[in-house]
C-alpha positions as CSV (number, residue, x, y, z in Angstrom):
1,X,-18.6,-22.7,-32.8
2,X,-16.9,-19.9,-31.8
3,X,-17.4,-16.3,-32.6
4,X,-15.4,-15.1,-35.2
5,X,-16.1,-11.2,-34.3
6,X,-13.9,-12.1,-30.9
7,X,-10.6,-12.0,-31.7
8,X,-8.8,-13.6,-28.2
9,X,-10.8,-15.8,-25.8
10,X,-9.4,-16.1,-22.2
11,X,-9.9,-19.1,-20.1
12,X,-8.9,-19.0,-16.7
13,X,-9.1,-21.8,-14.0
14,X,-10.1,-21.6,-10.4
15,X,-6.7,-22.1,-9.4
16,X,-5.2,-19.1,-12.0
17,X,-7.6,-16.9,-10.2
18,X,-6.6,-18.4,-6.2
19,X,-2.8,-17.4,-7.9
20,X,-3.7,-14.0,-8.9
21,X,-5.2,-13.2,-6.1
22,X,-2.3,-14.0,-4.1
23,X,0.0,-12.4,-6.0
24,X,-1.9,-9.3,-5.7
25,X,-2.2,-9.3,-2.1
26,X,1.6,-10.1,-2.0
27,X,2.2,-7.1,-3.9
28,X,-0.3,-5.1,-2.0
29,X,1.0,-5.9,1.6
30,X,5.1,-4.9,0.1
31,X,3.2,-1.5,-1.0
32,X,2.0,-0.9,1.9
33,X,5.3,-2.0,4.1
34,X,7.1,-0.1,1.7
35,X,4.8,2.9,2.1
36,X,5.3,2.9,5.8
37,X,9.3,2.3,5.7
38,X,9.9,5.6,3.7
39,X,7.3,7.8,5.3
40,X,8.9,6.5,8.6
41,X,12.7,6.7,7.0
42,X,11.7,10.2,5.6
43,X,10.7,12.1,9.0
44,X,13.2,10.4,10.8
45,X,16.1,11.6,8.9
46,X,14.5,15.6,10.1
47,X,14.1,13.8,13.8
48,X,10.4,15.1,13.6
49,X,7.2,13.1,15.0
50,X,4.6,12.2,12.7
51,X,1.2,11.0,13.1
52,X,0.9,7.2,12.0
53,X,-2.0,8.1,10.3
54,X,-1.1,9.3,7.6
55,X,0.6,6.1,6.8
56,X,-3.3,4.6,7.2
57,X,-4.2,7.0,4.9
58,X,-2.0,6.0,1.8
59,X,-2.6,2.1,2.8
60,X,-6.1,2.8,2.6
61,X,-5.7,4.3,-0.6
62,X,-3.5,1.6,-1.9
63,X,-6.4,-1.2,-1.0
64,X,-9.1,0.8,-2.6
65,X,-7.5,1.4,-6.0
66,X,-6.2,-2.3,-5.8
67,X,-8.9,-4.3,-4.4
68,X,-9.0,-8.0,-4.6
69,X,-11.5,-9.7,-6.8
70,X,-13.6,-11.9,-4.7
């Protein structure tokens, strides 16, 4: 018998999960990519150099608040 103090009950297959995941990771890797096209887009309309790390910064940042549920 269920509950009757939970009010929704989620069930989610293996295969939701595998989907998910990929999803996330699809949306993840355009973040990043889009990350690096505007920092690169934005210095190059000054015509200044810019150290490629800090697009490994944000990335970094972008897979730590979005990590993928293993």
């Amino acid at each position: 018998m269920l509950n009757p103090n939970c009010s929704i009950l989620l069930f989610v297959l293996p295969a939701d999960l595998i989907a998910m995941n990929l999803e996330m990771l699809t949306q993840r890797e355009q973040l990043m990519e889009d990350i690096d096209c505007i920092i690169t887009d934005y210095f190059a309309q000054f015509d200044v150099n810019y150290d490629e790390e800090l697009v490994k910064i944000l990335c970094d940042a972008v897979c730590k608040n979005f990590p993928l549920e293993s």
